[in-house]
Residue, then its C-alpha position, 0 to 999 in steps of 0.5 A: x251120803x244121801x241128804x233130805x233137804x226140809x224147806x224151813x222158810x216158814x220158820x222166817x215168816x211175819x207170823x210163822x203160826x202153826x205151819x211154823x211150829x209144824x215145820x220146825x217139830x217134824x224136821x227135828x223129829x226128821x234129824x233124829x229119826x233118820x236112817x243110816x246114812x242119811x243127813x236131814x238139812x235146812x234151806x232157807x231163801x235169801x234173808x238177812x237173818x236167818x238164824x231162826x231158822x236153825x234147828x237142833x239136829x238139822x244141819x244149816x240152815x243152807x240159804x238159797x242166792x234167790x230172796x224169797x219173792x223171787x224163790x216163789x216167782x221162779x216155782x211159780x213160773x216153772x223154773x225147776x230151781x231145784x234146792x239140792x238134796x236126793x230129795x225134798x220135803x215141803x212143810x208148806x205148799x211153797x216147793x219146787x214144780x217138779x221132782x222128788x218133793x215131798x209136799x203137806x198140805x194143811x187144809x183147804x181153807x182157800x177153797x171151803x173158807x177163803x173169805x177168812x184168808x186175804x184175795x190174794x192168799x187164797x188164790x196164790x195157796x189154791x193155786x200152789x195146793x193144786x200144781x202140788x196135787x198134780x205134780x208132787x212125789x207125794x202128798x202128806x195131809x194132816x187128817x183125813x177130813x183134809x184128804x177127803x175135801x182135798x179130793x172134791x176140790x182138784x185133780x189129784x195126781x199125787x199118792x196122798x198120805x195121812x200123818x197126823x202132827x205129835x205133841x211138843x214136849x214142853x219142859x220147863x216153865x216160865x212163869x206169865x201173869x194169868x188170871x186164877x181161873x180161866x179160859x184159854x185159846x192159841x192161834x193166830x189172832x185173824x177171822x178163821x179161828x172165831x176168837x171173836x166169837x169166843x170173847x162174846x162167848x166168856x163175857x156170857x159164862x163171866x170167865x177170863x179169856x186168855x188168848x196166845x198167839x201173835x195178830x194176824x190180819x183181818x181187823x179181829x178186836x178182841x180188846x175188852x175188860x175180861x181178855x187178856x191178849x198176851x201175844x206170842x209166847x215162848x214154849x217155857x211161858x206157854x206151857x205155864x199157860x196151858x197147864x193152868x188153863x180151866x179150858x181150851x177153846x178151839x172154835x175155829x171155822x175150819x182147820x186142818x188138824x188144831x195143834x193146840x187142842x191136841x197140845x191142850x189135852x195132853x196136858x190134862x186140859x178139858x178142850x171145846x171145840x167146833x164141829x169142823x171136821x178136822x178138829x172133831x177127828x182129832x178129839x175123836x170124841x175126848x172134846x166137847x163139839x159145837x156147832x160152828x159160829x153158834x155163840x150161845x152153844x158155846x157160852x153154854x159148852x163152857x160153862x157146862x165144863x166149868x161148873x162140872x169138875x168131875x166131867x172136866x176131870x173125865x174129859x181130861x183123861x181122856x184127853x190124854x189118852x187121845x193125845x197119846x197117840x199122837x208123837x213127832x217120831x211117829x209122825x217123822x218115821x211115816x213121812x221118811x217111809x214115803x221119802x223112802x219110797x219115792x227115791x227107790 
């Protein structure tokens, strides 16, 4: 019976961040979408818990002998440790160096932005992207914009595939302490997603600022009377936030898709967002766009939306809509045409 092996070792990360939520909604999807015949199994590095990474409808996780530093050491080095399976999907650009992998890849901050990344992550990731780029079976990005930059940036060998994210189907609530009116923003807490431009932003219009998602690195104080840092959320609490949001501000300096803004309108929430490329072809024109680090284009976006409920309810609609086309399974049955492809 032949067998994907999905590579689920972000789903054991620090701060698993999007990549994570990626990760664990595409190997799902993946499990319930598979042709006959096929089984859809997990590998992990060596942890001493690794039940975060189990997965409803994946078979494991199956745990690798090499601790993770080691894993990235040997595929770095070349070691064709391959981790089984007639063939290899890579949610992240940690994957084998060679063979019928399957790799996505999820912008190009390292090289547009890498002063938003550590030193060090933006040369591991340049350097891990680019051996993919000239190794892999294939490529999957999540936007054009993604696949067109990635071009400019190194020698691309492998065929290169859009497929875009879906939605997460949220169910249920959890009820979380929220201000009556307010607006929203989901990320990492660290310098690319602009949320300190943003708390300066909310403060101007005289909003509250809600922000999901756990710290990362960089130093980013958000901490200031009218924000509310609420940390990392389950699914049942974030969507009790998202549906009650009066807006969803995404004013990242580069993505390569923004899951949140996309999750955000198909829930009916109004979306600001940056004019980086990605997250204007996501929106495809169902958001606001400003310009990038433009503080007062911003305060004045949303207080425009927030003072206009007609124009936030038509921007809601179309939000909708928008997000419609987005879904899991579709983003699933592409990746197994280009799996399929590869092993014949």
């Amino acid at each position: 019976m032949p067998n994907l092996v999905v590579l689920t070792e972000q789903l054991l990360a620090p701060v698993p961040g999007g990549t994570g939520r990626y990760t664990r909604e595409l190997a799902a999807a993946l499990a319930a979408t598979a042709p006959a015949g096929w089984t859809v199994t997990g590998v992990v590095s060596r942890h001493a818990d690794p039940s975060a990474a189990v997965i409803p409808g994946v078979e494991g996780p199956r745990v690798l002998p090499l601790p993770r530093r080691a894993l990235i050491a040997a595929w770095e080095r070349g070691v064709p440790y391959w981790p089984g399976g007639d063939a290899v999907h890579a949610p992240t650009p940690l994957a084998p160096p060679r063979g019928r992998v399957v790799v996505t890849v999820h912008d190009t901050v390292p090289w547009t932005h890498p002063e938003t990344l550590t030193a060090r992550g933006a040369a591991w990731h340049q350097r891990v992207i680019s051996r993919a780029a000239s190794r892999a079976a294939a490529l999957v990005v999540p936007t054009e914009a993604v696949a067109e930059d990635l071009r400019r940036r190194v020698p691309v060998g492998a065929p290169v595939h859009v497929v875009g994210h879906g939605v997460t189907a949220f169910g249920a609530e959890e009820p979380v302490d929220v201000p009556e009116r307010y607006v929203l923003a989901v990320g990492t807490v660290e310098p690319r997603k602009g949320f300190d431009l943003l708390a300066g932003a909310t403060a101007e219009v005289g909003v509250p600022l809600v922000v999901v998602g756990p710290r990362g690195w960089g130093g980013v104080e958000l901490r200031a009377p009218h924000v509310r840092l609420l940390g990392r959320l389950s699914d049942a609490q974030l969507a009790f936030v998202l549906r009650r949001a009066a807006v969803l501000a995404a004013p990242s300096l580069a993505e390569g898709f923004g899951l949140p803004l996309l999750e955000a309108m198909a829930q009916g929430v109004p979306v600001v967002h940056s004019d980086a490329p990605a997250l204007v072809e996501v929106a495809g024109g169902a958001g606001v766009a400003v310009p990038r680090g433009d503080r007062a284009a911003l305060a004045a976006a949303l207080r425009s939306v927030l003072a206009d409920p007609r124009e936030a309810g038509r921007m809601a609609e179309a939000g909708r809509r928008r997000a419609e086309r987005f879904t899991w399974e579709n983003a699933a049955s592409a990746v197994w045409g280009i799996h399929l492809g590869v092993t014949r």
